[in-house]
C-alpha positions as CSV (number, residue, x, y, z in Angstrom):
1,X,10.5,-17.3,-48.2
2,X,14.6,-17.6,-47.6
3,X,16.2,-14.5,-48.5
4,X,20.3,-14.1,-48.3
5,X,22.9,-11.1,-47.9
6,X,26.4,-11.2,-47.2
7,X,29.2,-9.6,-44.6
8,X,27.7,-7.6,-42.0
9,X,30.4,-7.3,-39.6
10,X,28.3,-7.3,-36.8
11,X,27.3,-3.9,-35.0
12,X,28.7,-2.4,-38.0
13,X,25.8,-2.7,-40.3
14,X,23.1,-5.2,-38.6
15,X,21.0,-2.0,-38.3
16,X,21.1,-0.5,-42.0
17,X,21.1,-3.8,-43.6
18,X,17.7,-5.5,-41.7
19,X,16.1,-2.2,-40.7
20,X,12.7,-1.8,-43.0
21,X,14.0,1.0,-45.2
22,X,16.3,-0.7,-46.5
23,X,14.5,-4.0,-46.3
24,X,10.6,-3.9,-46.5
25,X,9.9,-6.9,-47.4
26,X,10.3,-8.1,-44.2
27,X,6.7,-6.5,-43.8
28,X,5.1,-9.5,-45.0
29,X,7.2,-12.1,-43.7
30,X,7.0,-14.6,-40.6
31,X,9.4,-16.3,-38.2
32,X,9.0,-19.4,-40.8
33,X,11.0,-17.2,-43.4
34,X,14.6,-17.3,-43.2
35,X,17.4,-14.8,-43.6
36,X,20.5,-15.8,-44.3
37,X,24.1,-14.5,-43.6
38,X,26.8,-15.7,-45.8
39,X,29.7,-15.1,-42.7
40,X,31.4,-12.4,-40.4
41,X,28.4,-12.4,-38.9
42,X,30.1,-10.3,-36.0
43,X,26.9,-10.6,-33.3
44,X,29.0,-13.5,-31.5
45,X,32.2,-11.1,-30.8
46,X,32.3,-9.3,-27.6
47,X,29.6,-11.0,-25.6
48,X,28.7,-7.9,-24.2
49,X,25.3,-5.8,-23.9
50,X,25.9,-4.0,-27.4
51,X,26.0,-7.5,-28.9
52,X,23.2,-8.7,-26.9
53,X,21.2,-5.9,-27.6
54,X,21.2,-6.4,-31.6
55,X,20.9,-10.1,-30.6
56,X,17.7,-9.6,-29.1
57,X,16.5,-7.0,-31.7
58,X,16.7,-9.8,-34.2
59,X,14.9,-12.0,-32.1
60,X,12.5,-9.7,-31.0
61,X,11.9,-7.1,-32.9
62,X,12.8,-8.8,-36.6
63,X,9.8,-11.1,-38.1
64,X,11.9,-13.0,-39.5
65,X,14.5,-15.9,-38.5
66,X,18.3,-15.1,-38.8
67,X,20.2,-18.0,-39.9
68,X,24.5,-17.6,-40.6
69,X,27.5,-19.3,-41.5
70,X,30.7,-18.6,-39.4
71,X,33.4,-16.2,-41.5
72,X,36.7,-15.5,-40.4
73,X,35.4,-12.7,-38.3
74,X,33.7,-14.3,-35.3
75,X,34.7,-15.2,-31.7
76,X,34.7,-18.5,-32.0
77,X,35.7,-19.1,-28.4
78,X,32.1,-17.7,-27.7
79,X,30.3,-19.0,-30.6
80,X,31.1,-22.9,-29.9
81,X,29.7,-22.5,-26.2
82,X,26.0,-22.1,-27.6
83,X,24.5,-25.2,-27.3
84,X,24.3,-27.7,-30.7
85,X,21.0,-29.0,-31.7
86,X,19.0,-30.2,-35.4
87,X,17.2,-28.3,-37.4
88,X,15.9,-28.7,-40.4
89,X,17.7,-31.7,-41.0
90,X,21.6,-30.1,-39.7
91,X,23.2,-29.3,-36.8
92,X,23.2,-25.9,-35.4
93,X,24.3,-23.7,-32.4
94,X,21.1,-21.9,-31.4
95,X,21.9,-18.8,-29.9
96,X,18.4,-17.5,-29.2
97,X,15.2,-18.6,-30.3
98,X,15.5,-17.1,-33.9
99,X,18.9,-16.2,-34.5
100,X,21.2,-19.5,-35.5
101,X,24.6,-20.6,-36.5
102,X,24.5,-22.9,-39.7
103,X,27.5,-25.3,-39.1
104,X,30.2,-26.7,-41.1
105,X,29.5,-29.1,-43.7
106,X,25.7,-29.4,-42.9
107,X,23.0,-30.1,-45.2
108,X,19.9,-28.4,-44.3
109,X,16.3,-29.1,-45.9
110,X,14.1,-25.8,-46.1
111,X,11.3,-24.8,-48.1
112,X,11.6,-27.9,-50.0
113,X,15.4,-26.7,-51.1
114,X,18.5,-28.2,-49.6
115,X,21.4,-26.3,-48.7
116,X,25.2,-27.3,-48.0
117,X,26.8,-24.8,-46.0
118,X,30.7,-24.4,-45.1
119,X,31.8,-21.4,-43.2
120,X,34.9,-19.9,-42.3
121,X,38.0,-18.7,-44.3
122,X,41.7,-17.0,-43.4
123,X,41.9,-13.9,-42.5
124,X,45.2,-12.2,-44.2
125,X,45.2,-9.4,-41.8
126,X,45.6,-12.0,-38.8
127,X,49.2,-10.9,-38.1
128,X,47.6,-7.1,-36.9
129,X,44.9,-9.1,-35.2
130,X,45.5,-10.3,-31.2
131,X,44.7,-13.9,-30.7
132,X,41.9,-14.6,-28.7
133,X,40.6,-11.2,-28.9
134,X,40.2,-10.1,-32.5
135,X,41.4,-13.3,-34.5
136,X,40.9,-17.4,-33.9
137,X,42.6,-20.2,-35.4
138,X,39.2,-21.7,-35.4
139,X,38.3,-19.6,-38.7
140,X,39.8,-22.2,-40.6
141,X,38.3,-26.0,-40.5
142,X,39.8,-28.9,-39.6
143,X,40.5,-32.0,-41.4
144,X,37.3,-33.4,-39.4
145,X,34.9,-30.7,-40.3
146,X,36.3,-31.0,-44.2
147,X,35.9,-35.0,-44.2
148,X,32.2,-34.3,-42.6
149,X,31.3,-31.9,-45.2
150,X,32.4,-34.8,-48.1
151,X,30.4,-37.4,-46.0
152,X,27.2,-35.4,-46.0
153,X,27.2,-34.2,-49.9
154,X,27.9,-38.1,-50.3
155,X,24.8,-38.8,-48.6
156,X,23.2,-37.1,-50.9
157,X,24.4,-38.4,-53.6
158,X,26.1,-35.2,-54.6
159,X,23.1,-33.2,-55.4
160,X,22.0,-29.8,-53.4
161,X,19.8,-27.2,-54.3
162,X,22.2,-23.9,-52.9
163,X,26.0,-23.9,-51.6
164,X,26.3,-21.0,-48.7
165,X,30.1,-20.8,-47.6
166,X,31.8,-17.8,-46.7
167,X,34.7,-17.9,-49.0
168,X,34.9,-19.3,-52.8
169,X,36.5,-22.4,-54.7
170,X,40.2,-21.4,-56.3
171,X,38.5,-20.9,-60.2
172,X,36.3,-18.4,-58.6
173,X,39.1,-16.6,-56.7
174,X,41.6,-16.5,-59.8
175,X,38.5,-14.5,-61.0
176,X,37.8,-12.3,-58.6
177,X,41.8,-11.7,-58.4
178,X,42.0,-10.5,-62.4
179,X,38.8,-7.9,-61.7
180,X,39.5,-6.6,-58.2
181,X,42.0,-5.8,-56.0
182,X,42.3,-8.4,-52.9
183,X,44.3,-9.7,-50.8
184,X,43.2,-13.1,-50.4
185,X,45.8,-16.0,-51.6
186,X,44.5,-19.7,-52.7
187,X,44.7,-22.1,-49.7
188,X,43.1,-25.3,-48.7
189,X,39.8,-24.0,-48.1
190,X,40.1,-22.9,-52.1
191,X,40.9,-26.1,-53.3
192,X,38.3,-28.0,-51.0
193,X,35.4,-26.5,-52.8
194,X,37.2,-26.6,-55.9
195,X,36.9,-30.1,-55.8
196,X,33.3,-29.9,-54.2
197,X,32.3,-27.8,-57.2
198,X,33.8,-30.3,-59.6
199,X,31.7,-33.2,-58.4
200,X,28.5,-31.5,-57.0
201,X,25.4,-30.6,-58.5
202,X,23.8,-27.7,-58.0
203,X,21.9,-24.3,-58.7
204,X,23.8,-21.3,-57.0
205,X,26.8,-21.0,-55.2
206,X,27.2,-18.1,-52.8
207,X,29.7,-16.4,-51.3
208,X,30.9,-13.8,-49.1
209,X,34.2,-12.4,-47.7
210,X,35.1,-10.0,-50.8
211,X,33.0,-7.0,-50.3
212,X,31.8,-6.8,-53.9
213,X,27.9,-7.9,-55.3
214,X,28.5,-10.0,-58.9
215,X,27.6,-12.7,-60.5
216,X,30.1,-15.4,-61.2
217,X,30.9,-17.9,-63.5
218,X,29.4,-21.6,-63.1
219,X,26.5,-20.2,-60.9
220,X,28.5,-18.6,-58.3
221,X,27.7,-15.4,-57.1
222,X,29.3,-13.3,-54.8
223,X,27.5,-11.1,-52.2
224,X,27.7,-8.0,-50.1
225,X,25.0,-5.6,-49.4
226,X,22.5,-7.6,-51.9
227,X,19.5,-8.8,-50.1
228,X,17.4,-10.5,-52.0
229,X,14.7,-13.6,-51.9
230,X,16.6,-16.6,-53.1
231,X,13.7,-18.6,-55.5
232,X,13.4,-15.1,-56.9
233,X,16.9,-14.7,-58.3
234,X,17.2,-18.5,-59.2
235,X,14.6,-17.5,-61.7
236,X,16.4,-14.6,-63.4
237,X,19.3,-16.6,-63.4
């Protein structure tokens, strides 16, 4: 079973939002099921033994297998020293032995779904962050990491089962603009998966970054504290 959530800023809410009150279904599940965080994961941030405590409760203590895409909160100084390997068809960084990072334009194959994930996004309160320390340039791709993401949905043939990327296409942001308050502006990342969405085919679209839980337009859906089992809500929808 795969099951998806969004923002959990780390130490912030990794407890409430995977502890079994507030998730029991983990009761039943396995290692071979999959979590998945839709960015600011937050666990790579510090390096220090709060992080790798919650680390290791995920890997440990969690049945499950926690699988994210980068946001534009993470330390990505840290988070690009864990070592790249395959899985499931697309590169990873593994950080322990269930807990990985789902890279940039990587298509993934699992539970007979494929998935094209595309993290990162701008952070519009960078200029009270501290480079280095609180904010990275990294949070936003490069033309290499956009070019590989076009190559891979090329390869197949522009079909995927469910887009993951941390941020939305510009048609999706216009819409979140008109029904809440943000401060996120269009940018390249916008238009890159404007375009994506205009060629690709696909069931559902998700998102994180804006705090809210709604269903979109065009199959999009944005995501917050929702945690729910992915085949199950491509059903209802």
């Amino acid at each position: 079973m795969i099951y998806i959530t969004g923002d959990i800023h780390g130490t912030h809410s990794v407890n409430t939002r995977f502890n079994t009150r507030n998730f029991p279904e983990q009761k039943h599940l396995s290692k071979q099921d999959i979590v998945i965080v839709a960015g600011d994961f937050g666990l790579i941030w510090n390096g220090d033994k709060e992080d790798q405590y919650w680390l290791k409760w995920l890997d440990k203590t969690k049945p499950f297998t926690t699988v994210f895409i980068d946001g534009n909160h993470e330390n990505f100084d840290l988070l690009e020293q864990y070592p790249t390997e395959l899985w499931q068809g697309g590169l990873v960084h593994r950080i322990n032995d269930s807990v990985l990072h789902l890279m940039r334009g990587q298509v993934y194959e699992i539970e007979g779904l494929t998935f094209f994930t595309f993290g990162g996004a701008a952070s519009h309160d960078k200029a009270f962050r501290c480079e280095g320390k609180s904010w990275w340039a990294r949070e936003m791709p490069d033309d290499e990491e956009y070019q590989l993401g076009l190559s891979n949905l090329e390869k197949h043939h522009w079909k995927v089962d469910i887009v993951i990327t941390h941020t939305c296409t510009a048609q999706s942001l216009a819409w979140i603009q008109q029904k809440y308050s943000t401060e996120v502006v269009a940018d390249e990342m916008h238009e890159y998966f404007q375009i994506i969405q205009s060629r690709l085919d696909y069931d559902q679209w998700y998102f994180g970054h804006f705090h809210q839980d709604v269903q979109l337009p065009d199959r999009q859906r944005l995501l917050y504290h929702d945690l729910f089992m992915i085949s199950e809500y491509q059903t209802q929808t």
